[in-house]
GUZA-95314 format. One record per residue: z, x, y of N, C-alpha, C in turn. Coordinates in steps of 0.2 Angstrom, whole numbers, plus 5000, padded with zeros to 4 digits. Layout:
// residues N
ZXYZXYZXY
...
// end
This chain:
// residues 47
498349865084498149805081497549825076
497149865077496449885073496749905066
497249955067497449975059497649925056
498049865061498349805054497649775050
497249745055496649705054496249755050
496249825048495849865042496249865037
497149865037497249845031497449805026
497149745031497349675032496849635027
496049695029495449675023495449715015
496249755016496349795007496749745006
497349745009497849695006498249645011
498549585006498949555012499849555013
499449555021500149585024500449535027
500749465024501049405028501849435032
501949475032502549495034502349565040
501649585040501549645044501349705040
501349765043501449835038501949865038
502249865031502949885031503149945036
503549965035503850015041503950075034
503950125040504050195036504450195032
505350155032505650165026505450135019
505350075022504950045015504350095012
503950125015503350155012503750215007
504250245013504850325008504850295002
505150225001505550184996505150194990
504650164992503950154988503850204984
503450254989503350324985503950374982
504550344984504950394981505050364975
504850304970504950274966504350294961
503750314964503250304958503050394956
502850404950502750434948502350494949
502450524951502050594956501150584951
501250574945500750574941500250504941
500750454944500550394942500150384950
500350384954500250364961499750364962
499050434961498650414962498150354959
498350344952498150284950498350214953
498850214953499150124959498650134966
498450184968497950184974497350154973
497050164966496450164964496150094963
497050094959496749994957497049954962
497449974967497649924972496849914976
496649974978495949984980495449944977
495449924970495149904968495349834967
495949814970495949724970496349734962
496549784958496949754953497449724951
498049764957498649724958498749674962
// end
């Protein structure tokens, strides 16, 4: 439960922390070049 409640204060998780095929899904979609950037501003509260 600690991990949810730490990434619960980056983002919200009203459905929990996706499961491992959603996260595959996720990263197999975004652009090897791009990804590190969606990190930075998700980080940053952008998205």
């Amino acid at each position: 439960m600690a991990k949810q409640e730490w990434l619960e204060s980056f983002l919200e998780l009203p459905n929990g922390i996706p499961s491992h095929d959603t996260l595959e899904r996720l990263f197999a979609r975004l652009r090897a070049g791009t990804s590190a950037a969606v990190f930075f501003e998700l980080g940053a509260g952008g998205v």
